[in-house]
Phi, psi and omega in degrees: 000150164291170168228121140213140209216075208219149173221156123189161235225131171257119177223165168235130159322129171228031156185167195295158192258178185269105204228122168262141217228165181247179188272032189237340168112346171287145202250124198253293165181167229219120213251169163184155194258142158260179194230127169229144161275179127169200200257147170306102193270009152310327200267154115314327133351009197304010195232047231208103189292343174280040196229333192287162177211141195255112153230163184266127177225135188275136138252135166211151165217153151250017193263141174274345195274348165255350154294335183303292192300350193274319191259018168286341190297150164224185182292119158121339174307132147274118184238169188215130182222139152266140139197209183231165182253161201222109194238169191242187164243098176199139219278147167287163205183104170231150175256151192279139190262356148279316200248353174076022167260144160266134171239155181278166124265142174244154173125171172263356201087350196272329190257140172306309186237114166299163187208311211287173150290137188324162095303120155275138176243128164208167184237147191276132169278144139229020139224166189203114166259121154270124189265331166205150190208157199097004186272160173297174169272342163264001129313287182319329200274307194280024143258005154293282181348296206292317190255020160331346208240032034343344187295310175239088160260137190214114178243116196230141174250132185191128161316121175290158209250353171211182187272155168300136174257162176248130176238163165085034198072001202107330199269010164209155206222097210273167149206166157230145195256156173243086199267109161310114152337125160238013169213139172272119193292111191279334179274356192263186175310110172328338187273351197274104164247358176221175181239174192242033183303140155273111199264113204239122150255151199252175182012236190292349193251355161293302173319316170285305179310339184275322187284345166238348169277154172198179192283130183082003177312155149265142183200151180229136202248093179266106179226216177202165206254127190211149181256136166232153176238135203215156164290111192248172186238150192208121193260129192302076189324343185240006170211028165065002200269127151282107154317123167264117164230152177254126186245186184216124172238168182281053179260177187265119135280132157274124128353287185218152156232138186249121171286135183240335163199155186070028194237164186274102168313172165295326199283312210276292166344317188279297201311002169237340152289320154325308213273334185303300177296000000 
């Protein structure tokens, strides 16, 4: 697979952070969500303050001298981050509110039916600045506002790992890519060398993407990082009752996707709409 993997975030803390400790009082590590701006590129406006928008982003480390600087953080801090974005494999767990038993869930959020073990996306610092602190959050929201056009940026090259799907009617188009490690996750499994982030694209730029990818396409994604939350349904293995939970995934929107390899030219595209009609 390729590799390139990059994020960074002008973010404002937006609570203290979750911080684990060994029995000596050392801080091993540490996880906390930031708040990022930016601007809407429906507009021609981008600089256009009723245009902005707020997404959520998870940072964790386990290395410690950056769980450390991590747990310096307070609600309201503005930090500047490098990192990589990163995903795990780790099973879900919900309890049924008729028989009072916990069960796994499978899937990513991704599937109508799901079949994988749950996944997590997060992004790893390897720097972490807190640049001001002590602020209000609206303060903190208006120094998101002013440097929106820097808060979340993310460039990843990496192969898709199945052919694309469509949602929304059409007007949106997931995948998941497959990225070679250039930095080592110190808590996960030594063997785990590459992530699996997902990237959902919107309007003309879903379209093209459905129409030219495929399993094994190369892309290079220049986006930004977003939580989106969605209602999942789960049926209970020991009493049969279904369940509604609100679950979360981590994804990449692109801005632009540059096709680089493997991808269904215009020529490949008309000739199968040909073959189609």
């Amino acid at each position: 697979m390729a590799q390139h993997n990059i994020a960074h975030f002008y973010g404002m803390i937006q609570r203290d952070p979750t911080v684990t400790k060994d029995q000596q009082g050392n801080v091993t590590s540490a996880s906390v969500y930031i708040a990022t701006a930016r601007s809407s590129r429906v507009f021609d406006d981008r600089n256009n303050n009723n245009m902005v928008e707020f997404d959520q982003v998870m940072l964790f480390s386990a290395y410690p001298p950056m769980a450390e600087q991590m747990s310096k953080t307070r609600t309201n801090d503005i930090v500047i981050i490098k990192g990589t974005v990163n995903t795990r494999n780790t099973p879900k767990i919900i309890t049924c509110e008729n028989c009072g038993n916990r069960f796994f869930v499978t899937g990513d959020g991704m599937d109508e039916n799901p079949r994988n073990t749950g996944m997590i996306t997060f992004v790893t610092p390897i720097e972490l600045d807190i640049r001001d602190t002590g602020l209000t959050s609206e303060e903190a929201q208006a120094m998101l506002v002013a440097h929106r056009e820097m808060s979340n940026e993310v460039l990843l090259v990496g192969r898709l790992c199945s052919d694309p799907r469509q949602w929304e009617g059409g007007n949106a188009t997931a995948y998941q890519l497959g990225i070679n490690r250039k930095f080592y996750v110190r808590d996960d499994d030594p063997s785990t060398h590459a992530d699996f982030p997902y990237i959902r694209s919107y309007g003309k730029q879903a379209y093209a993407d459905f129409d030219s990818l495929k399993k094994g396409s190369l892309v290079l994604v220049d986006g930004l990082v977003c939580m989106r939350r969605f209602l999942r349904s789960s049926r209970c293995p020991h009493c049969g009752q279904q369940k509604e939970w609100k679950d979360k995934v981590l994804e990449v929107v692109p801005y632009t996707v540059e096709y680089l390899d493997g991808y269904r030219t215009p020529q490949e595209r008309q000739q199968g709409d040909e073959i189609g009609d």
